[in-house]
BAMAR-793505 format. One record per residue (C-alpha): residue in three letters; x, y, z. Coordinates in steps of 0.1 Angstrom, whole numbers, padded with zeros to 4 digits, always signed. Example, Ala and Ser with C-alpha at 12.3 -4.5 7.8 and 13.67 -1.06 7.14 Angstrom:
2
ALA+0123-0045+0078
SER+0137-0011+0071
END
This chain:
414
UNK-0073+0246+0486
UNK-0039+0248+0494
UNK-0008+0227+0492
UNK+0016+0209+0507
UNK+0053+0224+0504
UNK+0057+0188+0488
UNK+0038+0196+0462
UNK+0035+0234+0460
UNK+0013+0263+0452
UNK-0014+0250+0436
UNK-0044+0273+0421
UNK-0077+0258+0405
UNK-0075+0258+0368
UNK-0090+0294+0349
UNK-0106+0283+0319
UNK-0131+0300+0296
UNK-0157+0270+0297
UNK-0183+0267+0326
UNK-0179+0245+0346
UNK-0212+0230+0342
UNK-0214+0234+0302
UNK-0192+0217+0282
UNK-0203+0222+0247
UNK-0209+0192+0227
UNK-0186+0203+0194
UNK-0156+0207+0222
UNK-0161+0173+0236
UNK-0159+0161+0202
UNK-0130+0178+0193
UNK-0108+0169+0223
UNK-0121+0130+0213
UNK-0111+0131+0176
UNK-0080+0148+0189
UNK-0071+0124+0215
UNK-0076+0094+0186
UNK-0055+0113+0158
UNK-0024+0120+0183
UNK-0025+0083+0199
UNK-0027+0062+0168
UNK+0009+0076+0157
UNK+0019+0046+0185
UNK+0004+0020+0162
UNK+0006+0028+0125
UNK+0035+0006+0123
UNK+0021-0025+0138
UNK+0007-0037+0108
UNK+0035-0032+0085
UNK+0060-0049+0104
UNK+0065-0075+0080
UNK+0067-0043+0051
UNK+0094-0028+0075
UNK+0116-0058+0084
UNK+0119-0065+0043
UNK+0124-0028+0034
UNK+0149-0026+0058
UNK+0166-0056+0058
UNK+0161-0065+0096
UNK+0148-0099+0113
UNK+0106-0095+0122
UNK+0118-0098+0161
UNK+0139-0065+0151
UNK+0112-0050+0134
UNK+0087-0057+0165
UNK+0117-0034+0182
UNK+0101-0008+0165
UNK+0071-0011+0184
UNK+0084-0014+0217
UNK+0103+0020+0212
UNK+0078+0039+0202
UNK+0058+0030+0235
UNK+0089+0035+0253
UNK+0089+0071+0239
UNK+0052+0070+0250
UNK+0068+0067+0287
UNK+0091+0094+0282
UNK+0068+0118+0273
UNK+0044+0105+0300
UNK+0073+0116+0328
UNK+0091+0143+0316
UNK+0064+0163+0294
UNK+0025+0154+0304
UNK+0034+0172+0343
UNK+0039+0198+0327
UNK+0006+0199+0321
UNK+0002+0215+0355
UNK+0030+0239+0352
UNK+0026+0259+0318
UNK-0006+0274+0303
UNK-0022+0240+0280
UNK-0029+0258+0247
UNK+0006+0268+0246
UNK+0019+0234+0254
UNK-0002+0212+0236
UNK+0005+0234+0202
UNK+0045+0231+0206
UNK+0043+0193+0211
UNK+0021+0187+0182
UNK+0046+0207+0166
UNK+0071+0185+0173
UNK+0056+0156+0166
UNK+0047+0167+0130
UNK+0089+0169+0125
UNK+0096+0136+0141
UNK+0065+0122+0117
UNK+0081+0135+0085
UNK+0116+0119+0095
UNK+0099+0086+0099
UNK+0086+0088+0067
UNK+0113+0099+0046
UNK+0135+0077+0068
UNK+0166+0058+0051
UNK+0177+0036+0079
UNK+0165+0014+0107
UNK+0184+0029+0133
UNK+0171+0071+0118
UNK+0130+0051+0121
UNK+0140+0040+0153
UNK+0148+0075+0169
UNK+0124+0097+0147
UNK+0100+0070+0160
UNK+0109+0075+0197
UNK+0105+0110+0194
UNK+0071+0113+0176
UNK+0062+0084+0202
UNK+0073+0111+0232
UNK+0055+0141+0218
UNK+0025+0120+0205
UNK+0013+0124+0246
UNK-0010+0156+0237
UNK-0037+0128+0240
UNK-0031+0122+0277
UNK-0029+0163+0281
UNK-0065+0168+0264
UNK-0078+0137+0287
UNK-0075+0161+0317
UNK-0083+0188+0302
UNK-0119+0170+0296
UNK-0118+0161+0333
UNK-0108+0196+0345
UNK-0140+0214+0318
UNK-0164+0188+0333
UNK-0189+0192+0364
UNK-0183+0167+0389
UNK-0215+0152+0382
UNK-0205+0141+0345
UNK-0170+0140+0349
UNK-0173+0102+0344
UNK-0192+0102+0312
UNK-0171+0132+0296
UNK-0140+0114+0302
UNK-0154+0082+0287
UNK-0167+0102+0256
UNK-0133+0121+0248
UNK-0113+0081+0256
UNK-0139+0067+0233
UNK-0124+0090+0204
UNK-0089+0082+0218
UNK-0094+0041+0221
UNK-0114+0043+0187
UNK-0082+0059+0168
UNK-0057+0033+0184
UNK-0077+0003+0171
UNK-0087+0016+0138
UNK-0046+0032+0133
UNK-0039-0003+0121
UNK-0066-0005+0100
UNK-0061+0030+0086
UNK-0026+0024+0087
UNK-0027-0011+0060
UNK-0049+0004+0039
UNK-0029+0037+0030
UNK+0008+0016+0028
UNK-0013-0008+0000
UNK-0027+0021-0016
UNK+0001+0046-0017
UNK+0031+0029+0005
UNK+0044+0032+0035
UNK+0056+0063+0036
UNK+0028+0076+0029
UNK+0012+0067+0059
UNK+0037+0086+0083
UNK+0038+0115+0059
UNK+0002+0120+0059
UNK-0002+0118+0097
UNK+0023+0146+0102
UNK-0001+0168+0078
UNK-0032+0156+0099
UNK-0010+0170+0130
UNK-0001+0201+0118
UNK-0038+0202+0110
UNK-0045+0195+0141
UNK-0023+0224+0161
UNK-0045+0252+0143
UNK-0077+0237+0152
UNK-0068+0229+0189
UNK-0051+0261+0188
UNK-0080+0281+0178
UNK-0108+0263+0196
UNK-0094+0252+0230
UNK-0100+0283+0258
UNK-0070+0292+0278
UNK-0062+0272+0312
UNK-0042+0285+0332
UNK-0016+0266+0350
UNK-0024+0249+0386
UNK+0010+0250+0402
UNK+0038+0277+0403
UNK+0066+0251+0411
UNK+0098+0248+0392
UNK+0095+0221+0368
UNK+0123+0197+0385
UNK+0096+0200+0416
UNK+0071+0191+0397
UNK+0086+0160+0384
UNK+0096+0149+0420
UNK+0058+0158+0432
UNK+0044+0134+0407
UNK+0069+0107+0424
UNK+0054+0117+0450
UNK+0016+0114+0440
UNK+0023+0080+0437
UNK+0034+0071+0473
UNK+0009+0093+0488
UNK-0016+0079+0469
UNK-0019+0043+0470
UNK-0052+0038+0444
UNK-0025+0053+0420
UNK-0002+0030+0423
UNK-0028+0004+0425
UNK-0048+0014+0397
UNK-0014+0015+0376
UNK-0007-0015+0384
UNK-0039-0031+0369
UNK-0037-0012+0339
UNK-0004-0024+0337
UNK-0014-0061+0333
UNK-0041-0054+0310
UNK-0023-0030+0287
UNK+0006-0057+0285
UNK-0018-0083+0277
UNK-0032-0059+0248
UNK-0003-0050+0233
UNK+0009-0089+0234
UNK-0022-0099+0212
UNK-0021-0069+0188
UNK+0017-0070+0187
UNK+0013-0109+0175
UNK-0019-0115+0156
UNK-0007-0101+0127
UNK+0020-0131+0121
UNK-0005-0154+0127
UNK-0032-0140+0100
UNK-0003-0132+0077
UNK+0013-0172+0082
UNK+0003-0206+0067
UNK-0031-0207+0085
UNK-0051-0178+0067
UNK-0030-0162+0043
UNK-0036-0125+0052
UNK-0025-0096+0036
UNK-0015-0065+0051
UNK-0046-0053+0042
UNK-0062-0085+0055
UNK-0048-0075+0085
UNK-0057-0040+0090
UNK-0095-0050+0079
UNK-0097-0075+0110
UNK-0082-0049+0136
UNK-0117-0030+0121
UNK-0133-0057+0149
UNK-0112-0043+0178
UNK-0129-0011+0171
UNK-0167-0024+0185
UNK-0148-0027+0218
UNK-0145+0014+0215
UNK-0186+0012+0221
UNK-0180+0004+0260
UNK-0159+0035+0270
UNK-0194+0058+0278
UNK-0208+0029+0294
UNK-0178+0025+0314
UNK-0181+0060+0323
UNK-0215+0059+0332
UNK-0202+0027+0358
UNK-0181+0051+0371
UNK-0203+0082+0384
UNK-0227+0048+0397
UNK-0198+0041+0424
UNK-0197+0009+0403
UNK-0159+0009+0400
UNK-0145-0020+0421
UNK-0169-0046+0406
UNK-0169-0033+0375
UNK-0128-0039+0372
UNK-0128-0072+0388
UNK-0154-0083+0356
UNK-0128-0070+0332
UNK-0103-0087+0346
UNK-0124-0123+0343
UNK-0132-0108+0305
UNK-0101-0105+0295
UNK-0086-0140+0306
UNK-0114-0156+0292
UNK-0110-0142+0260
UNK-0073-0149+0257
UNK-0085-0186+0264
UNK-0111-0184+0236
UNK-0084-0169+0213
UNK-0060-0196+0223
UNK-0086-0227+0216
UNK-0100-0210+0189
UNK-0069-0204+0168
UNK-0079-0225+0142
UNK-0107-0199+0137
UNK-0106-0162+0127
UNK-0141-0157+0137
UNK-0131-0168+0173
UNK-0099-0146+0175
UNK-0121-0117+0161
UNK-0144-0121+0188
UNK-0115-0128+0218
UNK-0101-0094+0202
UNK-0134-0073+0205
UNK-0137-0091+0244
UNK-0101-0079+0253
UNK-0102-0044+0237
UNK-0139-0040+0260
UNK-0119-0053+0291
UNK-0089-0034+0282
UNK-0107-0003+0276
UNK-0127-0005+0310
UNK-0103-0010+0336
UNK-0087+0022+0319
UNK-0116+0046+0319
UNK-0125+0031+0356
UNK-0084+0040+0366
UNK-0090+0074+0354
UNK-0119+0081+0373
UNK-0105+0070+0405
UNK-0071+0088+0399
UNK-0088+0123+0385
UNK-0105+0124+0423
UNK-0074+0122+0440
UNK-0062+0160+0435
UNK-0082+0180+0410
UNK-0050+0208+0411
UNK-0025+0176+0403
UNK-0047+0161+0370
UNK-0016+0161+0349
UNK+0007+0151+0372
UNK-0012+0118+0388
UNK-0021+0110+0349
UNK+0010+0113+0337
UNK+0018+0085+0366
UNK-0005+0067+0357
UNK-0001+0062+0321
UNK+0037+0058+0321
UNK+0031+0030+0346
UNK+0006+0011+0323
UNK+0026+0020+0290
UNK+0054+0001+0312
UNK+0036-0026+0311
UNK+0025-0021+0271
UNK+0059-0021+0265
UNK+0062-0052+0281
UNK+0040-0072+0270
UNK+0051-0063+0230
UNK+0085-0072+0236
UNK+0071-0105+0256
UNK+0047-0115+0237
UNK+0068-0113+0203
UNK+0092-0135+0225
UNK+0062-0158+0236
UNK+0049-0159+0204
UNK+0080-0173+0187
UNK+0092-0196+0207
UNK+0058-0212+0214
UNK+0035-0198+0187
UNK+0003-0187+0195
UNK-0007-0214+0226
UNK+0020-0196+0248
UNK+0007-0161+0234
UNK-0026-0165+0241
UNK-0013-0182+0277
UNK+0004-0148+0283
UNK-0021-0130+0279
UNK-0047-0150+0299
UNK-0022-0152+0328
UNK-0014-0109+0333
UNK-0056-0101+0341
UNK-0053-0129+0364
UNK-0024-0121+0382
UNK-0044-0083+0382
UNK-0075-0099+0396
UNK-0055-0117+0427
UNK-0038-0085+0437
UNK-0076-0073+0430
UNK-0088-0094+0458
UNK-0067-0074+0482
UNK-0084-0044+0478
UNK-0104-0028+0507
UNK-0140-0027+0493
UNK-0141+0013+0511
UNK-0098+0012+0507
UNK-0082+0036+0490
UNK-0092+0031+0452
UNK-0129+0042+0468
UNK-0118+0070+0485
UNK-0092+0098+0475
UNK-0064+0104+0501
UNK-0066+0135+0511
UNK-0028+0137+0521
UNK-0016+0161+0499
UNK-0048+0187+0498
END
């Protein structure tokens, strides 16, 4: 294949994996990785309340932390996941985790808001190894189960960021909160040896210079439009999940149920079923069942935010809107990365690294506006936030060509 002078010298990917055997321990591994890395975004969540007295801030400041940490999600997404692409993965992938294991044990031995707030940003930046190992899955897998290895390795991944919080209340009760930051950088340093050790070498896919890479994956995104289109829809959804996560923890912890952090973490437990639909969704994919499949999840996800929103009085009802939402949440993503893995096998990196900064955009979002929704209309104009984002996804849904773009890859830049 070759490439465009846009996009440079690209190579197919050497690795030391068949292409059509991808050993079961491997899949596993990239899956538990995926889930250890991307729950460092959401240990905090449920220990806002902790944080905001520790510290001495307001709980809209403390939901600040949240939003940071996401935004260092985007960071990483722009300016380190292309590389992905550029520099051999073993190599990468161990220095970032490296990283990330230092920014960990400044959070938890942090003395000041504002010294959590930066350490958070940067273990939020460097905690993107998940979206580097997601590839990686894709670029191991035949094309034939690309789909269904994908969903197996973002099962792990979605599974770690809905049972983070639960993880996360549990160990501050037990031990404090400290405890839980300082033990996460140990799982990570953990966790460079063993990806070190079992990962086989893949080469890099481009010879570019790095500044050219970052302009190419700019450029992915107008020469693709099912990119854009596809993080777009993510966008909505991801705002809409990080609203109701973001929030539901002041309303178990207020007046109406009495919850304790614990309380808390034990009820995120329930978000975790939703991790059961990521191989099904992957199976949906490799079916050609992507376009009908999204516009369902779409429907799923506003009608749960109106079953949480009538049901408020009822933590069996929220519990179940949660488990709905985290399903629809985690099937438009699995769906967008199927679509946006086909539209340049040499540019994996680069188009997912587009694609999850412009969803984390909208995560990022939706925490900061939902915290603002919640609190100046409680948990009616939450839950009528997060009904309205998968809608306003499903009407720019209707304008998609049925054999448009997100069916078929562009081709432009092969």
């Amino acid at each position: 294949m070759s490439a465009s002078p846009e996009l440079g010298t690209s190579r197919q990917p050497a690795t030391a994996t068949a292409p059509h055997s991808v050993p079961g321990w491997l899949v596993a591994l990239l899956a538990v990785a995926s889930g250890m890395t991307v729950a460092n975004l959401y240990y905090a969540q449920p220990l806002l309340s902790s944080l905001s007295g520790v510290f001495h801030t307001s709980t809209a400041t403390a939901g600040a932390l949240i939003t940071l940490t996401q935004v260092g999600y985007v960071i990483g997404m722009l300016f380190l996941v292309p590389l992905g692409d550029r520099l051999e993965k073993r190599n990468l992938i161990t220095v970032l985790l490296t990283v990330t294991t230092l920014a960990l044990v400044a959070v938890g031995l942090a003395t000041s808001f504002p010294m959590l707030l930066i350490a958070s940003l940067v273990s939020g930046a460097t905690s993107v190894v998940a979206q580097i190992l997601v590839p990686f899955a894709a670029g191991l897998a035949p094309d034939h189960a690309r789909g269904r290895i994908v969903g197996r390795v973002m099962s792990g991944l979605l599974t770690g960021i809905l049972l983070s919080r639960t993880l996360s209340s549990l160990v501050s009760d037990l031990a404090g909160w400290r405890v839980v930051f300082l033990g996460s950088a140990a799982l990570m340093a953990v966790l460079a040896v063993a990806l070190r050790a079992a990962l086989p070498q893949h080469a890099p896919t481009t010879t570019i210079p790095y500044h050219h890479v970052l302009r190419s994956t700019v450029r992915l995104v107008r020469t693709h439009p099912a990119l854009l289109r596809r993080g777009l829809y993510q966008a909505a959804m991801f705002g809409a999940f990080s609203a109701f996560w973001t929030t539901v923890s002041f309303v178990l912890t207020g007046p109406r149920f009495h919850y304790s952090p614990v309380g808390v973490g034990v009820f995120a437990l329930v978000g975790a079923a939703g991790a059961a639909i990521a191989p099904f969704a992957g199976h949906w994919a490799d079916r050609g069942l992507v376009r009908p499949m999204t516009g369902m999840a779409f429907v799923v996800a506003a009608l749960a935010f109106a079953l949480a929103g009538f049901g408020g009085h009822s933590v069996v009802l929220i519990a179940l809107a949660a488990i709905l939402i985290d399903m629809a949440v985690q099937t438009t993503l699995i769906l967008g990365q199927h679509t946006v893995y086909q539209l340049d096998p040499a540019a994996r990196a680069r188009l997912n690294s587009a694609f999850i900064a412009m969803f984390f955009v909208g995560g990022a979002v939706g925490s900061q506006f939902g915290s603002v929704a919640y609190h100046a209309g409680g948990w009616t104009a939450l839950t009528a936030l997060g009904a309205a984002l998968p809608l306003v996804a499903l009407l720019y849904w209707t304008t998609e060509r049925r054999q448009g773009a997100a069916a078929k890859p562009s081709t432009a830049s092969l």
